[in-house]
py3Dmol code that shows the C-alpha trace and the ligand (Angstrom):
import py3Dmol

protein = """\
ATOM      1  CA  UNK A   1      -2.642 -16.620 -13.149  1.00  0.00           C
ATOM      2  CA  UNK A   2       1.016 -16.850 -11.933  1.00  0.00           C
ATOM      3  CA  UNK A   3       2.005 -18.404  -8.579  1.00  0.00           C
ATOM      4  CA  UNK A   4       1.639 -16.512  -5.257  1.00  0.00           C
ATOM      5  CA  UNK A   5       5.072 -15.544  -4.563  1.00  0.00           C
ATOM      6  CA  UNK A   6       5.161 -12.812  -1.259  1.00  0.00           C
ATOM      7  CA  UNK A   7       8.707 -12.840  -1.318  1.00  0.00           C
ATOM      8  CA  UNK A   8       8.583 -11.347  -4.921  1.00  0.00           C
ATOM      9  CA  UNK A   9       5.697  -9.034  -4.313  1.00  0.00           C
ATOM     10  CA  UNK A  10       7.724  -7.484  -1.354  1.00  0.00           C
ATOM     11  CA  UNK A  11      10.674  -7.043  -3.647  1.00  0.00           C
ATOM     12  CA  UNK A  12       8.171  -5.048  -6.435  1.00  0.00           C
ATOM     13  CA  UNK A  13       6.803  -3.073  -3.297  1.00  0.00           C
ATOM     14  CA  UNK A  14      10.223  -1.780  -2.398  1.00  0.00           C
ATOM     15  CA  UNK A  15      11.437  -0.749  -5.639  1.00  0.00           C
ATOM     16  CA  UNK A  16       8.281   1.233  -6.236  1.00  0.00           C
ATOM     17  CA  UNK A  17       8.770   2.922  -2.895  1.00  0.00           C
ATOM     18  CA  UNK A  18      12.332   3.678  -4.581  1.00  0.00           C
ATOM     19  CA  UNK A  19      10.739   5.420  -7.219  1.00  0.00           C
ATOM     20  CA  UNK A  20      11.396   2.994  -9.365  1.00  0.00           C
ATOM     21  CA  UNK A  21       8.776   2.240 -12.626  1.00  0.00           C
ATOM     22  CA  UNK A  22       7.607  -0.796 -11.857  1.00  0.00           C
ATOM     23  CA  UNK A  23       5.499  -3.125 -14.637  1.00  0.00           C
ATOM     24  CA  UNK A  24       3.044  -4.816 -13.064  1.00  0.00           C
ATOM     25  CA  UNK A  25       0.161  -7.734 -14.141  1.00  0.00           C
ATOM     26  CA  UNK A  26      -2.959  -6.790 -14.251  1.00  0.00           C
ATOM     27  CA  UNK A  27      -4.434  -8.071 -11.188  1.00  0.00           C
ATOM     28  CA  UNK A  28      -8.500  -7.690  -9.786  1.00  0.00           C
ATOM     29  CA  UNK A  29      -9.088  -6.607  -6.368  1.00  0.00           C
ATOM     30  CA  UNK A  30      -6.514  -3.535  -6.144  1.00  0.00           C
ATOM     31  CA  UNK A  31      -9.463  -0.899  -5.589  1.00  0.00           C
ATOM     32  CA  UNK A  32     -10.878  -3.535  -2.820  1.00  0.00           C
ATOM     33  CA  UNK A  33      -7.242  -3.988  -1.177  1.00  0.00           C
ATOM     34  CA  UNK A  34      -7.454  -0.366  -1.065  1.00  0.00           C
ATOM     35  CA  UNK A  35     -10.419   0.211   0.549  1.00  0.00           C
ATOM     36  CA  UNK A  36      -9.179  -2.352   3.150  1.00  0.00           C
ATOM     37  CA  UNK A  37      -6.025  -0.320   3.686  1.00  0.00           C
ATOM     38  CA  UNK A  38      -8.166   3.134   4.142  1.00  0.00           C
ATOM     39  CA  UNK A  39     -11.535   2.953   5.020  1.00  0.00           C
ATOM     40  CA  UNK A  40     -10.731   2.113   8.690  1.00  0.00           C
ATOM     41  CA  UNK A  41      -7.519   3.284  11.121  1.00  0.00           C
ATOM     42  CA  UNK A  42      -4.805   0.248  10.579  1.00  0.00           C
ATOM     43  CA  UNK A  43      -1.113  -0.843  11.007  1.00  0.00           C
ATOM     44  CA  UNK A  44      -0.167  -2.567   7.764  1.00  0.00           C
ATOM     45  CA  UNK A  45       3.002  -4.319   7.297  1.00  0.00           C
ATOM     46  CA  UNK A  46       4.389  -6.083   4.112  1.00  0.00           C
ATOM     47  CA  UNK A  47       7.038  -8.228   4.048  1.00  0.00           C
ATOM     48  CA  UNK A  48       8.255 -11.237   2.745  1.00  0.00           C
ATOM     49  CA  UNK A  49       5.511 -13.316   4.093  1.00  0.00           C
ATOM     50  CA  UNK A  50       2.977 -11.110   2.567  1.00  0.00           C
ATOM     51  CA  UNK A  51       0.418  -8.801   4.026  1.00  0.00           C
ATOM     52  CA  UNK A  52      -0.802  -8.124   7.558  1.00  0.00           C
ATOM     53  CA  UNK A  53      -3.024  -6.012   8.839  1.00  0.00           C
ATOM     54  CA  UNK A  54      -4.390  -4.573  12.336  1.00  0.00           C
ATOM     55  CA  UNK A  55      -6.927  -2.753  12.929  1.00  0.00           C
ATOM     56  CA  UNK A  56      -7.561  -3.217  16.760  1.00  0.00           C
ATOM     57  CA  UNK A  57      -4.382  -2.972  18.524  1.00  0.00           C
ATOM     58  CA  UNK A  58      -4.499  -6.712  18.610  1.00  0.00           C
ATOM     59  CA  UNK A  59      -5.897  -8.585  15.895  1.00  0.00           C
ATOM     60  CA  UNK A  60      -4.655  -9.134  12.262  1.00  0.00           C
ATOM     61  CA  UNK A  61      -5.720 -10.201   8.998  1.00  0.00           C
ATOM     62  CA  UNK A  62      -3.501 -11.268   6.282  1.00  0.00           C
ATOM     63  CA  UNK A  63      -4.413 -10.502   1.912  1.00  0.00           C
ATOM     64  CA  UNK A  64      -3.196 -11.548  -0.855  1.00  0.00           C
ATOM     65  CA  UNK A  65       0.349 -10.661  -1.353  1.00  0.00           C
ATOM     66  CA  UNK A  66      -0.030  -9.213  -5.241  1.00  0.00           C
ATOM     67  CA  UNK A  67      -2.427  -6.695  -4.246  1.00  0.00           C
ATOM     68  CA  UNK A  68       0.466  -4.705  -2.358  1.00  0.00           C
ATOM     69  CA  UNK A  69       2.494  -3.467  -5.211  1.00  0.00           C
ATOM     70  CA  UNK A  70      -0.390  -2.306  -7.149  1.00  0.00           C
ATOM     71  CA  UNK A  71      -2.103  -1.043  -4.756  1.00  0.00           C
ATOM     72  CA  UNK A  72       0.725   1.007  -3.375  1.00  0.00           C
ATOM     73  CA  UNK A  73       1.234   2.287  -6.910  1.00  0.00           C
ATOM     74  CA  UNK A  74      -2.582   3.572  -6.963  1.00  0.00           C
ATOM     75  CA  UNK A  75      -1.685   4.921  -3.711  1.00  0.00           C
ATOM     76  CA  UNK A  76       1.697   7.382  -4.384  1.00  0.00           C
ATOM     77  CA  UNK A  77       0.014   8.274  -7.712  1.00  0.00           C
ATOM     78  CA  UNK A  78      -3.092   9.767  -5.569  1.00  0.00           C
ATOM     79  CA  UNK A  79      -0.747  11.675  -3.225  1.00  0.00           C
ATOM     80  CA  UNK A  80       1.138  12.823  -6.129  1.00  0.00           C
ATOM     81  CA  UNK A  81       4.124  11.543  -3.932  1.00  0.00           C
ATOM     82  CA  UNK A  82       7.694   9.839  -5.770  1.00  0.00           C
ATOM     83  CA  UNK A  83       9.448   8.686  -2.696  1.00  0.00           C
ATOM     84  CA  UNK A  84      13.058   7.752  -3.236  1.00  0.00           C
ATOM     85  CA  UNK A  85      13.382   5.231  -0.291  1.00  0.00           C
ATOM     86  CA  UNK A  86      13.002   7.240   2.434  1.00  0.00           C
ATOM     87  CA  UNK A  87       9.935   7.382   4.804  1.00  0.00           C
ATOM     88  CA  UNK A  88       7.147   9.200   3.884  1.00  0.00           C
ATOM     89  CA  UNK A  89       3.610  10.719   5.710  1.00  0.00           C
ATOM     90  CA  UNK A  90       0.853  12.727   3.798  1.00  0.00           C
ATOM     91  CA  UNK A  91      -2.737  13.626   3.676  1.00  0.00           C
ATOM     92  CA  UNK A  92      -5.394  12.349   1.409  1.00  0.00           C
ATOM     93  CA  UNK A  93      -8.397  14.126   0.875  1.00  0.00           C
ATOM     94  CA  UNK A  94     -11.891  12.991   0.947  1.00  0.00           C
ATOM     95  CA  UNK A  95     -12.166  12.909  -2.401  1.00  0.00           C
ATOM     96  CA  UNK A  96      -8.915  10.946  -2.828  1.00  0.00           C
ATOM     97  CA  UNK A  97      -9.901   7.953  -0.577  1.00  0.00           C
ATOM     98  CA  UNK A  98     -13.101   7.243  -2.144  1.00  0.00           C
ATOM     99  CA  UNK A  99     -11.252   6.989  -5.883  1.00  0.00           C
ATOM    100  CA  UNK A 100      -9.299   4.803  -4.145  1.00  0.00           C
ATOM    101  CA  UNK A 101     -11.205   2.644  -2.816  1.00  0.00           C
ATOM    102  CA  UNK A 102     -13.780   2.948  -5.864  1.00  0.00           C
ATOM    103  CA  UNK A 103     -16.878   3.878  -3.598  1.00  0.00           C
ATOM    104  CA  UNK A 104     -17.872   6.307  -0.942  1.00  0.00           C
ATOM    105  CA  UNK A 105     -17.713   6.081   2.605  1.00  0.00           C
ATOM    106  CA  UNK A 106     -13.752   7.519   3.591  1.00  0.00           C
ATOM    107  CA  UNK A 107     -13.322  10.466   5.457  1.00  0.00           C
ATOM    108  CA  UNK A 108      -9.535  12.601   5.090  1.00  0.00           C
ATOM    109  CA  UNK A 109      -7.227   9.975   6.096  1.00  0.00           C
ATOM    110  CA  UNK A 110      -3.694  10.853   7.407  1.00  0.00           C
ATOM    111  CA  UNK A 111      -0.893   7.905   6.175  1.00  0.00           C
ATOM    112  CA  UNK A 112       2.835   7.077   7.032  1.00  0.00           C
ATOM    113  CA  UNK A 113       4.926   4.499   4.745  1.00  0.00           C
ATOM    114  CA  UNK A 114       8.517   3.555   6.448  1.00  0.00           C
ATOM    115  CA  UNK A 115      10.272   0.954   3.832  1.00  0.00           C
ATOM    116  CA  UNK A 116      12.737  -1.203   5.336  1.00  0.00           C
ATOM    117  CA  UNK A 117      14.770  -3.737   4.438  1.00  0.00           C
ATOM    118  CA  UNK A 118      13.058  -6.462   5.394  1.00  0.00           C
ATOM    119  CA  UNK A 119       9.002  -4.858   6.216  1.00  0.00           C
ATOM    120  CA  UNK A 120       7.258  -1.929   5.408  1.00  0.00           C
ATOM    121  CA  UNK A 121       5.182   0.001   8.089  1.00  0.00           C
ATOM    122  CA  UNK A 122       2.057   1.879   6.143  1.00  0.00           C
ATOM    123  CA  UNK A 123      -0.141   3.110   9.147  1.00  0.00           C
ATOM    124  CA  UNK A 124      -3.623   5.081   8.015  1.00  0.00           C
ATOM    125  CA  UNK A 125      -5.161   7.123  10.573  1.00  0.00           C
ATOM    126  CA  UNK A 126      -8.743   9.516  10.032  1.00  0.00           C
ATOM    127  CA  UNK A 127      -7.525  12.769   9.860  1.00  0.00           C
ATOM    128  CA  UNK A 128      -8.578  14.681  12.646  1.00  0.00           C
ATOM    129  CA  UNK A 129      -8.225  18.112  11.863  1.00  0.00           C
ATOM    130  CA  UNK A 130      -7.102  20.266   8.629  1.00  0.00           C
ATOM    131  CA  UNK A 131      -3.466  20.221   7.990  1.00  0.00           C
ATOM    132  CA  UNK A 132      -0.565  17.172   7.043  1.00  0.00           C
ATOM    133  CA  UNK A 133      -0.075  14.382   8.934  1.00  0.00           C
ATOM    134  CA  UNK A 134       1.317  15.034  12.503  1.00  0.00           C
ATOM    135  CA  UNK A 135       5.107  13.227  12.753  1.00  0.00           C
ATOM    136  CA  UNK A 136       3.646  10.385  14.182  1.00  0.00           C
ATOM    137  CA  UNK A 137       0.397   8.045  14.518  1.00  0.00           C
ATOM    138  CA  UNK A 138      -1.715   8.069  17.735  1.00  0.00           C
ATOM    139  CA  UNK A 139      -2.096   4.181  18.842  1.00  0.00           C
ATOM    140  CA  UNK A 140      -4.517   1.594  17.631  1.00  0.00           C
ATOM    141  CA  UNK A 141      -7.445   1.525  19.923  1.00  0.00           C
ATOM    142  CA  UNK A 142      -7.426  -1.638  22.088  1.00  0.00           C
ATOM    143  CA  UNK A 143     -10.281  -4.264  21.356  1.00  0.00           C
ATOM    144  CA  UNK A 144     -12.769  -4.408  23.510  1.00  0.00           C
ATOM    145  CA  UNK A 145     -12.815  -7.002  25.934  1.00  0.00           C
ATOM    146  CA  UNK A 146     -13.875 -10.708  25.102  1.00  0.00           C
ATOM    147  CA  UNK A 147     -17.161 -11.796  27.140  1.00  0.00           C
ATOM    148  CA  UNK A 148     -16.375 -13.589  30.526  1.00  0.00           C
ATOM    149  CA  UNK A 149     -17.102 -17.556  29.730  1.00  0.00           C
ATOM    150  CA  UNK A 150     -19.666 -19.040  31.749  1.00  0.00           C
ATOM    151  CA  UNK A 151     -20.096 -22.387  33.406  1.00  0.00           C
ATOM    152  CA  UNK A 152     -23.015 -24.394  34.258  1.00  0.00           C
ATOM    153  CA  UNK A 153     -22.150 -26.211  37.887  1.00  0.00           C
ATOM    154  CA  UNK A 154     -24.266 -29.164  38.847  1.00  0.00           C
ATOM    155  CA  UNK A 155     -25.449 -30.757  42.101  1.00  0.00           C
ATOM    156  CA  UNK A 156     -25.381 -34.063  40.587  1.00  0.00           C
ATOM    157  CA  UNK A 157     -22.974 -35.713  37.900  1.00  0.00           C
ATOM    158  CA  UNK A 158     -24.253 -35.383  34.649  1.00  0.00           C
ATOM    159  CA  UNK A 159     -22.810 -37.631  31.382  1.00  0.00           C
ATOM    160  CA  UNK A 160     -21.642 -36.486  28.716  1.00  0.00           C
ATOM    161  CA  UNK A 161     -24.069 -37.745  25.751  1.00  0.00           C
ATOM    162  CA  UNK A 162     -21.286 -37.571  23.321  1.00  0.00           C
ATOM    163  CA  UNK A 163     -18.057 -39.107  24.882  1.00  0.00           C
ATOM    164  CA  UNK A 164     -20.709 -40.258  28.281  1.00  0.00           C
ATOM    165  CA  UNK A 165     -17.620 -38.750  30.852  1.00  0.00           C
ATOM    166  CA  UNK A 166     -19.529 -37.777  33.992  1.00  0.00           C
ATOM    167  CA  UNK A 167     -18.851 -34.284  35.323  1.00  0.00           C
ATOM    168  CA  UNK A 168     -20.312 -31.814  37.178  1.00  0.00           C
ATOM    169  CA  UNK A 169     -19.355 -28.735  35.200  1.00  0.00           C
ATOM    170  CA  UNK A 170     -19.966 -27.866  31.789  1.00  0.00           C
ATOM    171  CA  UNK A 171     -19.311 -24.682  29.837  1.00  0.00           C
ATOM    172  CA  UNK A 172     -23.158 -22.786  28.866  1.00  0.00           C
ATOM    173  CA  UNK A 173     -22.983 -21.226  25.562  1.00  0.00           C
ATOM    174  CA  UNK A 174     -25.941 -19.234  24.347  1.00  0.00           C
ATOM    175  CA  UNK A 175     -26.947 -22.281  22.500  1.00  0.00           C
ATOM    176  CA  UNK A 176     -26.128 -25.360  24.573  1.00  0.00           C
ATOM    177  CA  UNK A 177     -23.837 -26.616  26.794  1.00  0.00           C
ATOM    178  CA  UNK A 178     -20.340 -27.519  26.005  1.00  0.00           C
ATOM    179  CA  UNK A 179     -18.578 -30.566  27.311  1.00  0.00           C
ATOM    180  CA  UNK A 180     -15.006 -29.769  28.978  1.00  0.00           C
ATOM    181  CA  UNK A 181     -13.123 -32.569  28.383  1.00  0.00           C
ATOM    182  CA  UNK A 182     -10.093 -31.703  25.628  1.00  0.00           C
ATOM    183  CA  UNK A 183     -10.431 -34.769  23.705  1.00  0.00           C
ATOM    184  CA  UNK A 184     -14.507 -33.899  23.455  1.00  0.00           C
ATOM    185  CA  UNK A 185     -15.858 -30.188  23.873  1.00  0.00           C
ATOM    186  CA  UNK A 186     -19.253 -31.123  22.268  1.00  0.00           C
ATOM    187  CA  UNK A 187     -21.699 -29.528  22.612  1.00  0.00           C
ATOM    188  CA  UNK A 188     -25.826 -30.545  23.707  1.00  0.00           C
ATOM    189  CA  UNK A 189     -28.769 -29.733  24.928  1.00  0.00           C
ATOM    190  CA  UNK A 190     -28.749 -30.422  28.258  1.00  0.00           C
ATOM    191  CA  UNK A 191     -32.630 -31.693  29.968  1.00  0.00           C
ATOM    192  CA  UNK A 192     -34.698 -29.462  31.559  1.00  0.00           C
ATOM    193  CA  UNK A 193     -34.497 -30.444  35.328  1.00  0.00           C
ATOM    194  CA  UNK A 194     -30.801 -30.519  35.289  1.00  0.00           C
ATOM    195  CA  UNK A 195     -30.978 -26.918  33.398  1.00  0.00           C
ATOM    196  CA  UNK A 196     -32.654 -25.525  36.243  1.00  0.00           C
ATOM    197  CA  UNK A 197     -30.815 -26.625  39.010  1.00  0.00           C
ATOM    198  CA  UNK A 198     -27.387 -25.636  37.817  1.00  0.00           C
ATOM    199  CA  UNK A 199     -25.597 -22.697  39.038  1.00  0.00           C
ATOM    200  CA  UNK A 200     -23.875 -20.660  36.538  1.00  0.00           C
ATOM    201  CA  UNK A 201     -20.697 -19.040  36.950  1.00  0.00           C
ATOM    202  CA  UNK A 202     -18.155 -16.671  35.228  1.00  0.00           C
ATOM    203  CA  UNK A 203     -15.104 -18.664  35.301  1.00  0.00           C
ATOM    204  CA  UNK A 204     -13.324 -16.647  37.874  1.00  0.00           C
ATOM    205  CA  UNK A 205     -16.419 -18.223  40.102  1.00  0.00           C
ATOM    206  CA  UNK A 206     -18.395 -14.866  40.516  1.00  0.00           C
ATOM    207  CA  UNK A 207     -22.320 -16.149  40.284  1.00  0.00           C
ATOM    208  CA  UNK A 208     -24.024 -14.682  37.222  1.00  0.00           C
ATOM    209  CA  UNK A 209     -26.900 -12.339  37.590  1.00  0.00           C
ATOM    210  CA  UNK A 210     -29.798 -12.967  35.562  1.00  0.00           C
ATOM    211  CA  UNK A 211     -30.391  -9.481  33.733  1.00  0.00           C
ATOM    212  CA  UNK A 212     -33.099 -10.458  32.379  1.00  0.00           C
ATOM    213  CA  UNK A 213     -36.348 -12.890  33.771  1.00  0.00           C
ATOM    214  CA  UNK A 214     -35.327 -14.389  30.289  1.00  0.00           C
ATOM    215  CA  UNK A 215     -31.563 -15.121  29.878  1.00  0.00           C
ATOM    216  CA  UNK A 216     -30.174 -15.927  26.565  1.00  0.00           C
ATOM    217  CA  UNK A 217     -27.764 -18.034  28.409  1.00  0.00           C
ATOM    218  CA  UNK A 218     -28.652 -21.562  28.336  1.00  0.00           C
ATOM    219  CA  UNK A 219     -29.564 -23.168  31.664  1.00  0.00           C
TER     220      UNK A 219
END
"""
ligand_1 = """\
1
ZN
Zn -18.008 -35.010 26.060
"""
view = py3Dmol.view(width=600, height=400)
view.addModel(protein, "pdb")
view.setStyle({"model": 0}, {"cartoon": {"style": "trace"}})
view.addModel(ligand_1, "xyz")
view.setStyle({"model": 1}, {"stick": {}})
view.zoomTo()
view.show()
């Protein structure tokens, strides 16, 4: 296997979005990069540091860097598509995505690819009605929320079992509590009596309301 070299791979990825022929390895994983480019709405980008991809508006995941040129090879064949450098946007059909990706489970996807010099945009959208892709994507949907962190307060000083600082807060996970001081954040179990007469609290201070008689949340 040769050396992982993004810069090179983003080279080979431009020239085939030139129209150029490009002779690539043999490489495994193409059909799987694929499916991770198509079988849910993302913002791609490849560049010289390699591959990134978003698929909440937020949060990214990076592949390996010699899956790009292949797999945008696989990609222009499908679409019957020889680009010459400029950007391009067109519809796959059902049928197309799933060779793709080597299994079922796509739906019509509408995708964009803008080369640049120095990164290529490919964004991959469901496509929601007949027709070609519109001139540009709708926006990622935002993630949802994280869940509010919660803090066990205590009458009384408790110690830390692990680094034995006393304190009268700790974080409450769902499976223990978590001690706050930066050089520890262990977590324990903490005993019963002091369990039950902590106070837990959102860290914004708002008590927390027991949903259920039995709450997941440690305490
Ligand atoms: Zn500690």
């Amino acid at each position: 296997m040769t050396e992982r070299d993004p810069a090179r791979e983003f080279v080979r990825v431009r020239e085939i979005l030139r129209g150029a022929a490009v002779e690539l390895p043999p490489v495994h994983g193409v059909a799987k990069m694929l499916a991770i480019f198509l079988r849910m709405e993302n913002d791609s980008e490849v560049s010289r540091r390699g591959i990134e991809v978003r698929f909440l508006a937020r949060e990214s995941f990076y592949y390996f860097p010699e899956l790009g040129p292949p797999a945008f090879q696989r990609l222009l064949a499908r679409a019957s598509i020889c680009p010459q450098g400029q950007a391009v946007s067109f519809r796959l059909e059902t049928a197309d995505v799933d060779a793709l990706m080597g299994h079922h489970g796509g739906g019509p996807r509408w995708v964009w690819i803008v080369p640049g010099d120095d990164v290529v945009f490919m964004w991959v959208r469901e496509a929601k009605s007949a027709g070609p892709a519109p001139s540009e994507p709708s926006p990622l949907p935002e993630p949802p929320p994280s869940p509010r962190k919660r803090f066990a307060h205590l009458p009384q000083p408790l110690a830390c079992p692990h680094c034995e600082r006393a304190a009268s807060v700790y974080r409450a996970a769902v499976d223990g509590w978590i001690c706050c001081s930066p050089r520890c954040g262990r977590s324990f179990t903490p005993p019963q009596r002091v369990r039950r007469a902590a106070e837990l609290r959102y860290d914004d201070g708002e008590v927390v309301r027991e949903q259920t008689p039995r709450s997941k949340i440690y305490r």
